[in-house]
C-alpha positions as CSV (number, residue, x, y, z in Angstrom):
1,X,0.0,0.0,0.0
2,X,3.2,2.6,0.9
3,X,4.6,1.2,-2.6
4,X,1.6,2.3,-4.1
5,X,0.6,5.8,-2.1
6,X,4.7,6.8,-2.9
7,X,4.0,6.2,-6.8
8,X,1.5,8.1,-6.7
9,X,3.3,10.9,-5.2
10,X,6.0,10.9,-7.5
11,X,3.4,11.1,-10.6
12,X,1.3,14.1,-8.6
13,X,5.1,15.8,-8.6
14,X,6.0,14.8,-12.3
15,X,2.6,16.0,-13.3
16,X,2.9,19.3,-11.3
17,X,6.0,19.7,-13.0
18,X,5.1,19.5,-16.2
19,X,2.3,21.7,-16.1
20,X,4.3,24.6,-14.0
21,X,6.8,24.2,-17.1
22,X,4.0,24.5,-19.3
23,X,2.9,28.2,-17.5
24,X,0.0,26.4,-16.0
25,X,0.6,25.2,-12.6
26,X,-1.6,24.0,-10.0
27,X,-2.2,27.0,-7.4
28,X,-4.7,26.0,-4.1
29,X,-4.7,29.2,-1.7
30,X,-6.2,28.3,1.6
31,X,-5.6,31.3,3.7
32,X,-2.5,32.1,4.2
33,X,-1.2,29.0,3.0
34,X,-0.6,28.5,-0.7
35,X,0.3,25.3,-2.6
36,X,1.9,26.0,-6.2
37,X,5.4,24.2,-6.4
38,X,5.9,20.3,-8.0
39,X,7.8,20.1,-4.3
40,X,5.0,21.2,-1.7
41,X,2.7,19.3,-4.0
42,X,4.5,16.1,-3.5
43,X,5.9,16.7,0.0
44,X,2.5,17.7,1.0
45,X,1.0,14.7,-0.4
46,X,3.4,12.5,1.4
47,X,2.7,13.8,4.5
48,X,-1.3,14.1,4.3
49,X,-1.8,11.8,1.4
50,X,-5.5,11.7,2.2
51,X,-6.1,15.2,2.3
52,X,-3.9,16.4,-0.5
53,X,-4.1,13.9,-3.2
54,X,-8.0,14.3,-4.2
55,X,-7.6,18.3,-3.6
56,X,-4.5,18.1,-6.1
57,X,-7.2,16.0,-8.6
58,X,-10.0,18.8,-8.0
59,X,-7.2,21.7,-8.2
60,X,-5.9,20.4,-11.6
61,X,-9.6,19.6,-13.5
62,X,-10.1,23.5,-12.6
């Protein structure tokens, strides 16, 4: 299941990557605190995989 949750990290960062290359990233602004980087994407999802791996999905659709 770790195996699994960590490959899924690692595509959430090569995805944000791509599209912060591209001009588009993924921004989520909650407050004060702002997620927009391939690294606080994947660190973020490592840490709270539960919580920041569906808002990544809904962040990125919109």
């Amino acid at each position: 299941m770790l195996l699994v949750i960590l490959a899924i990290d690692l595509w959430v960062y090569a995805d944000a990557k791509q599209r912060a290359d591209q001009g588009a990233p993924v921004v989520v602004r909650i407050g004060a605190f702002v997620l927009e980087t391939p690294k606080t994407w994947f660190v973020s999802c490592l840490v709270l995989w539960i919580i920041f791996f569906p808002l990544y999905m809904v962040s990125r659709a919109g």
